[in-house]
C-alpha positions in Angstrom: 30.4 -4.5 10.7 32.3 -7.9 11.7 33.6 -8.7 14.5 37.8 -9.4 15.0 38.4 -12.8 15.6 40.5 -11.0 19.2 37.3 -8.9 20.4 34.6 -9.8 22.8 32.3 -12.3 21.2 29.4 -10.3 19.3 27.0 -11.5 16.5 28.5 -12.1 13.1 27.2 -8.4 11.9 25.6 -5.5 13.9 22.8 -4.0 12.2 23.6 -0.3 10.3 21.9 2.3 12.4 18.7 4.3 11.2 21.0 6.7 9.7 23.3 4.5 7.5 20.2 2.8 6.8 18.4 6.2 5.3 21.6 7.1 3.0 21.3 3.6 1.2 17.3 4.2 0.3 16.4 5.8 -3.0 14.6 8.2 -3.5 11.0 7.1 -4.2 9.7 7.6 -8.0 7.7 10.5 -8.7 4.1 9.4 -7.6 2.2 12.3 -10.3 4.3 11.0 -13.4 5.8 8.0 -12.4 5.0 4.5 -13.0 1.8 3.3 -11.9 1.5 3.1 -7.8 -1.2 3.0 -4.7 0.8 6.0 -2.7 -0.5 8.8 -5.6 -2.8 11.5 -4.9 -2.5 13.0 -7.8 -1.8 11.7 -11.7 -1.2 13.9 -14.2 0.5 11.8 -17.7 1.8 14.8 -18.7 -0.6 17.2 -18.7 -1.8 20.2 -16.7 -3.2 19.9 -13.4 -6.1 22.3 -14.8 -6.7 19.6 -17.2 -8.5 17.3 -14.1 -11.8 16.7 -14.1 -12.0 13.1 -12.3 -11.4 12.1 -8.4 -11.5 9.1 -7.0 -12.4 7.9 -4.0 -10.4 4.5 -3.3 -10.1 2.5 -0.4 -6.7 3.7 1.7 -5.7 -0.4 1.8 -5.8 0.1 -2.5 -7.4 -4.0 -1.8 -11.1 -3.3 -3.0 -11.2 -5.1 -6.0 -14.1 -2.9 -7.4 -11.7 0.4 -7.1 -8.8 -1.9 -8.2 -11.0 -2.3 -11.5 -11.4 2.1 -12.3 -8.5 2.4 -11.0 -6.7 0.2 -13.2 -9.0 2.2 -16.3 -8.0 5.4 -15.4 -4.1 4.4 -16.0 -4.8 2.4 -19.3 -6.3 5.6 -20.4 -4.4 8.1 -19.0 -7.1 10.4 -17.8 -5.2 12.8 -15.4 -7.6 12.0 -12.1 -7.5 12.9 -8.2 -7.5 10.1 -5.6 -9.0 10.6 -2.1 -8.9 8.0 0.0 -11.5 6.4 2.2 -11.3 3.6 4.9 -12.9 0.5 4.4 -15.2 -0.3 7.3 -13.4 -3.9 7.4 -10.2 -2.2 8.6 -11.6 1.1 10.7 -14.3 3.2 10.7 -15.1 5.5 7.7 -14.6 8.9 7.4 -17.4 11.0 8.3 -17.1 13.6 5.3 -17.2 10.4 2.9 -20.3 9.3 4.9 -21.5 13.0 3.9 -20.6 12.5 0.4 -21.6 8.9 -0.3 -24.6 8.4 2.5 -24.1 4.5 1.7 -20.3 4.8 2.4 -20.0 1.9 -0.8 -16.6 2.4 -2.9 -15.1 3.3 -5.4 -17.3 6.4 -5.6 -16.1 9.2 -9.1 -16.7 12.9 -9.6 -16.3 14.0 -13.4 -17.1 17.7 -13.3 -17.9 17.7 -10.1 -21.2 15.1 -10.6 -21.0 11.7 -8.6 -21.4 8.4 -9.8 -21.0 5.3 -7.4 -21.1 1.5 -8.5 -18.2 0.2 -10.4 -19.4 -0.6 -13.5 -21.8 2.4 -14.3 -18.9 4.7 -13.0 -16.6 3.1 -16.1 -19.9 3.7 -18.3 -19.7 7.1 -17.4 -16.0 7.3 -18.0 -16.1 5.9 -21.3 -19.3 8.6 -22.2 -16.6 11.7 -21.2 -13.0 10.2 -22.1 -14.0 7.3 -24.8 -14.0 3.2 -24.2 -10.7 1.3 -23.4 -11.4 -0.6 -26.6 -14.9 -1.8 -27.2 -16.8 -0.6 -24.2 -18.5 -2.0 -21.5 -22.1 -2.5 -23.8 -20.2 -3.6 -27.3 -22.0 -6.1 -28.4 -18.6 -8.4 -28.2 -18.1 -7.3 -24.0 -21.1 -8.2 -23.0 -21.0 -12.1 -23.2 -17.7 -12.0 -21.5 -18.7 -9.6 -18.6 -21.8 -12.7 -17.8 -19.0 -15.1 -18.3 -17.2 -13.2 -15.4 -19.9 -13.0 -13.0 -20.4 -17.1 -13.7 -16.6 -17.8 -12.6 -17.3 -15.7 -10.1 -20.3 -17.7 -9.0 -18.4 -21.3 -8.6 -15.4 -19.6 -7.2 -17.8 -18.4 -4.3 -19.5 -21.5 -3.9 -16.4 -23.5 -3.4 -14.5 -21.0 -1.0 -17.4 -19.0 0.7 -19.6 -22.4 1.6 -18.0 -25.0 3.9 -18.5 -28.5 2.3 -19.7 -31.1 4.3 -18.6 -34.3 2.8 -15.3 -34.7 0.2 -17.8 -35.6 -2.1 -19.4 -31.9 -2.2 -15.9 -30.6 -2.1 -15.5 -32.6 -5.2 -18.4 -31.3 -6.9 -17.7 -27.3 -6.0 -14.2 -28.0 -7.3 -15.5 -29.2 -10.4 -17.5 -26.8 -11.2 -15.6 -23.7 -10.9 -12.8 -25.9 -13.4 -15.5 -25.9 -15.9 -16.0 -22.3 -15.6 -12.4 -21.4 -15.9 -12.0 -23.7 -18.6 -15.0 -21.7 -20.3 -12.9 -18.8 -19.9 -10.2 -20.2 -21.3 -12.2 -21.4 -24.4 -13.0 -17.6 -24.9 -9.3 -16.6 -24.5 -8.6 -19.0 -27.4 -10.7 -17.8 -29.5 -7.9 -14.4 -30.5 -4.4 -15.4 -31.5 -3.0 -13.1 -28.2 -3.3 -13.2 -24.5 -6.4 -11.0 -24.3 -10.1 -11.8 -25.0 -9.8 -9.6 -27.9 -7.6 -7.7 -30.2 -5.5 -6.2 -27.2 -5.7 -5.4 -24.0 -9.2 -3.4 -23.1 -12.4 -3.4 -21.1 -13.0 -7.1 -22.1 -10.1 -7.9 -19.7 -10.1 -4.9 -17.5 -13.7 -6.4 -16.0 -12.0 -10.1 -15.1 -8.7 -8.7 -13.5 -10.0 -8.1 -9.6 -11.8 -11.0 -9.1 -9.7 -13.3 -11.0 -6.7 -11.6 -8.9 -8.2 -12.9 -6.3 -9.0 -16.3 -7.1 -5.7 -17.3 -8.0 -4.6 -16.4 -4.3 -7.1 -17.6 -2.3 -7.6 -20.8 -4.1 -4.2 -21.8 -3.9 -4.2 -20.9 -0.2 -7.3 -22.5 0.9 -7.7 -25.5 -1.8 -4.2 -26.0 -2.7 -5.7 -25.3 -6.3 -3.0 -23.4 -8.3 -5.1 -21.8 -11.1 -2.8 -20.7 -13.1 -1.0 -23.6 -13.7 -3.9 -25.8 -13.9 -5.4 -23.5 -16.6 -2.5 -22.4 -19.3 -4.9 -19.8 -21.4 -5.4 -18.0 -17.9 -1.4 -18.0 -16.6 -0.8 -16.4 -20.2 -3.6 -13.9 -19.6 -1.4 -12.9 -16.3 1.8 -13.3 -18.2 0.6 -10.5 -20.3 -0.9 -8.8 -17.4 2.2 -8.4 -16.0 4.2 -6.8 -18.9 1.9 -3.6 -18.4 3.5 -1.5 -15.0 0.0 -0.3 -15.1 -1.4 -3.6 -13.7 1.9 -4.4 -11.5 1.1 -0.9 -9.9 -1.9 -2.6 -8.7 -1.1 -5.8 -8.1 -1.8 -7.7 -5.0 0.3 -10.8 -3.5 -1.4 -14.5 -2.2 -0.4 -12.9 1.0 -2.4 -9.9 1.4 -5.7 -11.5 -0.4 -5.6 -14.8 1.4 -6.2 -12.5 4.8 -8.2 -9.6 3.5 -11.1 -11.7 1.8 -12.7 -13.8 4.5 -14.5 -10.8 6.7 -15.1 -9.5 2.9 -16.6 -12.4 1.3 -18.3 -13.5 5.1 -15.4 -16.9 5.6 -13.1 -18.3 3.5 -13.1 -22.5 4.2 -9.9 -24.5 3.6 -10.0 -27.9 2.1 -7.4 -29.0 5.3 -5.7 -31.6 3.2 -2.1 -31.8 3.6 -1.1 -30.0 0.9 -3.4 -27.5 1.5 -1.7 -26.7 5.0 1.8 -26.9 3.6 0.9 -24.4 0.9 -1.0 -22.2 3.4 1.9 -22.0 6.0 4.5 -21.4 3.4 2.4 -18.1 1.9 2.6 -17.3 5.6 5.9 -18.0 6.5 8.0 -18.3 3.2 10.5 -19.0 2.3 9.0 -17.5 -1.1 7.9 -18.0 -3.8 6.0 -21.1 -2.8 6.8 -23.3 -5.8 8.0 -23.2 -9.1 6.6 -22.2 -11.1 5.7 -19.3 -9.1 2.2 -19.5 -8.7 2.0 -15.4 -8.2 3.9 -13.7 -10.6 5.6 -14.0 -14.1 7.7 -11.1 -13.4 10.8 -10.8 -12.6 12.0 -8.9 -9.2 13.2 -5.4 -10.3 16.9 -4.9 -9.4 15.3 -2.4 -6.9 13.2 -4.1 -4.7 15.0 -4.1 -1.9 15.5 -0.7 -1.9 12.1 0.6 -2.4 10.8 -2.0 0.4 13.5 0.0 2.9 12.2 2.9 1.8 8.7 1.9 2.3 9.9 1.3 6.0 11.3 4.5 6.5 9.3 6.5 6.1 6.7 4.8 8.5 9.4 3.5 10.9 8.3 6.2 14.1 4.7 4.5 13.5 6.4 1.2 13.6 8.5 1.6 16.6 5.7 3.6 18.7 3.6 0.1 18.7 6.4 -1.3 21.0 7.9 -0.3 24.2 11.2 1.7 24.1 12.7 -1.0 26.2 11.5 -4.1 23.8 14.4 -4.3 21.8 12.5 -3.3 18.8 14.2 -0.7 17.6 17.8 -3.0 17.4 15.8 -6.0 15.9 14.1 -3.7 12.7 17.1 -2.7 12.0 19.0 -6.0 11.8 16.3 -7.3 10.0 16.8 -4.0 6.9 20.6 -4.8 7.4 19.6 -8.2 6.0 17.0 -7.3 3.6 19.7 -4.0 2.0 23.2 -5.7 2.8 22.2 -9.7 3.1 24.0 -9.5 6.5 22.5 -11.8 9.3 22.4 -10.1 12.4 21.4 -11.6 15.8 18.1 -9.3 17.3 17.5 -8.8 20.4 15.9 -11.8 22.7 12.4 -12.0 22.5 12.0 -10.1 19.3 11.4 -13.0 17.5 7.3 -12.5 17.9 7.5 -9.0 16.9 9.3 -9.3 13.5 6.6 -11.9 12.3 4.1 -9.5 13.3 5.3 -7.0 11.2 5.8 -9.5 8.5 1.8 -10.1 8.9 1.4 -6.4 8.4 2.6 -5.7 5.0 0.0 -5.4 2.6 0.3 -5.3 -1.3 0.2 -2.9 -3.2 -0.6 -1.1 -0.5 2.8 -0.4 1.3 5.0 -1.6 -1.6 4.7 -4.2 -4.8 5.1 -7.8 -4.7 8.7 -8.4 -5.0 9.7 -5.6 -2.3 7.1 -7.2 0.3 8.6 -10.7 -0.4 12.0 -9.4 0.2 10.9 -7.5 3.6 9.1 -10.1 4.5 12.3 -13.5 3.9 14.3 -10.2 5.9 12.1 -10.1 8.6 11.5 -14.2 8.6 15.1 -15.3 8.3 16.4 -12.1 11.4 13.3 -13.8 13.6 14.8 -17.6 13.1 18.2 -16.2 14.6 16.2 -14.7 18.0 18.7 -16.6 20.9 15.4 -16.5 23.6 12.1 -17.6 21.0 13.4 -18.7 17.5 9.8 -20.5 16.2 7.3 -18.2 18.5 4.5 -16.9 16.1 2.2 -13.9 16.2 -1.5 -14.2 16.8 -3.6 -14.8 14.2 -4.9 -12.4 11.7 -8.3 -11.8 12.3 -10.7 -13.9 10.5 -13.9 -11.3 11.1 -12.5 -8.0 10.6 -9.2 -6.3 9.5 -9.5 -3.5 12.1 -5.5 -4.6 13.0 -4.4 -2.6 9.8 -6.5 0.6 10.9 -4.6 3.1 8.3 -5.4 5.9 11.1 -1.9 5.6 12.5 0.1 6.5 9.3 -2.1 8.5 8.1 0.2 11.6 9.6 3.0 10.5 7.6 2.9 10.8 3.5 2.2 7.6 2.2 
């Protein structure tokens, strides 16, 4: 709503309220048959629910890279599958029933016919034994060089962002030697005429998408190292990555990695060069995407991504607005900052909101609340209503814990449906 140029002087626009708000979200996509997505409990491609066989037991957060990779096989494939969800001790304490279940509380954990199997790799063994191989399996003869090759990037990424370098000459040398092992990867992409390792998409690739995820985000966050552009055979590996919804369902941002590795992977060093800082701060702060080329994502933002980030919101906005006082002003500066994000309306929050709205922006985890494009959207919404606070335009949050995630504790909103 603006303002007549007669009336009492008010912001340019007043944020909708909560209900105006709820009448422009959509209604979210069918999480048993729809596209790929971390909120499911239950998938189904069609068939019967007598037809499942399979649960998984996934991290709530839908960040452990070792659940990201069954995960990520049980869509390619299409075997209708259950999905419990388990906390990560990193961000809260585990469930006790899981701790009953899986004594050494390690995830992803997979029942087929009732019989459990734990450890990533021999749980997609196992799947390939009942439901057949996503292309040649994880012993063919033609996987197994590739799945050392993995665990040798995965090696020199490690040693350059898990060990703190103490001269610019070891920097030099960790830096070096994780390019030679990404360039051997790319030598074994180029040996197929397509994207993949081999003739298609299949377990070949399936085994290098956590980690590799992973890479790409934290090295350009903490060593200004922008893999994919650096390495062309691995950006069109991603490029091709991200033409399957499959994989978008289940894709993480620079964001959301950048902060949940370091308590997982015991630190995560930065380089401190300039550009390192300036790339940091902006995968913090925005505006986004970082560069051009985008260094996350080939894909375009679906026309809908605004919508399903407000709708994200919605449903967990009483958790949201119970973590202030009724009296902070909260409540008015959310909704200015989904006025912005839905209508592109800037609306002046409430004084001293400023901190609040960044927090928030700190909070959003991919895939976890919503996919890439919708959590960059929120996020510039939540960024660009904080810059017009009148009292504290530039104040900033406290830091994300560097030793723990236990600030995203799912325990809160776990009452609501995710």
């Amino acid at each position: 709503m603006s303002r007549d140029s007669s009336s009492t002087p008010w912001p340019v626009d007043l944020p909708l309220d909560w209900g105006a708000l709820q009448r422009l979200a959509p209604i979210e996509a069918d999480r048993v048959e729809g596209p790929t997505n971390s909120q499911s409990t239950l998938r189904l491609f069609g068939q019967p629910e007598t037809s499942v066989r399979v649960t998984l037991y996934r991290d709530h957060h839908a960040w452990c890279p070792y659940c990201q990779k069954v995960w990520l096989w049980l869509e390619e494939r299409q075997v209708p599958y259950r999905i419990r969800k388990v906390t990560m001790f990193c961000y809260g304490e585990k469930e006790s029933w899981y701790r009953q279940r899986v004594p050494s509380g390690m995830l992803p954990a997979l029942e087929i016919d009732g019989q459990l199997v734990t450890e990533s790799d021999h749980i997609l063994e196992a799947l390939e034994a009942n439901f057949g191989p996503l292309g040649p399996g994880m012993n063919d003869p033609a996987v197994l060089p590739l799945r050392r090759l993995e665990r040798l990037i995965f090696r020199s990424w490690c040693q350059w962002l898990c060990e703190p370098s103490r001269s610019i000459e070891q920097e030099s040398r960790r830096r070096d030697g994780y390019r030679r092992a990404a360039k051997d990867m790319e030598t074994a992409l180029q040996q197929t005429q397509g994207p993949f390792f081999l003739d298609g998409f299949s377990t070949a690739d399936l085994v290098f998408v956590p980690y590799l995820e992973r890479m790409a985000a934290s090295l350009l966050y903490y060593k200004a190292y922008a893999l994919r552009q650096e390495h062309p055979a691995i950006d069109r590996w991603f490029q091709a990555l991200e033409q399957r919804a499959t994989y978008l369902g289940t894709q993480s941002d620079s964001h959301t990695h950048a902060h949940d590795l370091p308590p997982q992977m015991g630190g995560c060093y930065p380089s401190g060069t300039t550009e390192q800082q300036a790339i940091a701060r902006r995968i913090d702060q925005g505006p986004w995407p970082v560069q051009l080329p985008d260094p996350e994502t080939s894909a375009a933002a679906p026309d809908d991504a605004a919508a399903v980030a407000l709708a994200r919101v919605l449903r967990h906005r009483s958790v949201l607005l119970e973590r202030h006082p009724a009296n902070s002003g909260f409540d008015q500066a959310l909704r200015a900052a989904l006025t912005r994000l839905i209508q592109g309306s800037a609306c002046v929050p409430p004084p001293g909101c400023a901190v609040r709205l960044r927090d928030l922006r700190d909070h959003i985890s991919v895939p976890r609340d919503m996919p890439l494009h919708s959590a960059r959207l929120l996020r510039q919404a939540l960024e660009d209503t904080a810059r017009l606070d009148p009292l504290s335009p530039d104040e900033q949050p406290p830091a994300i814990p560097q030793h723990h995630r236990r600030d995203q504790d799912p325990r809160p909103f776990l009452t609501t449906s995710r």
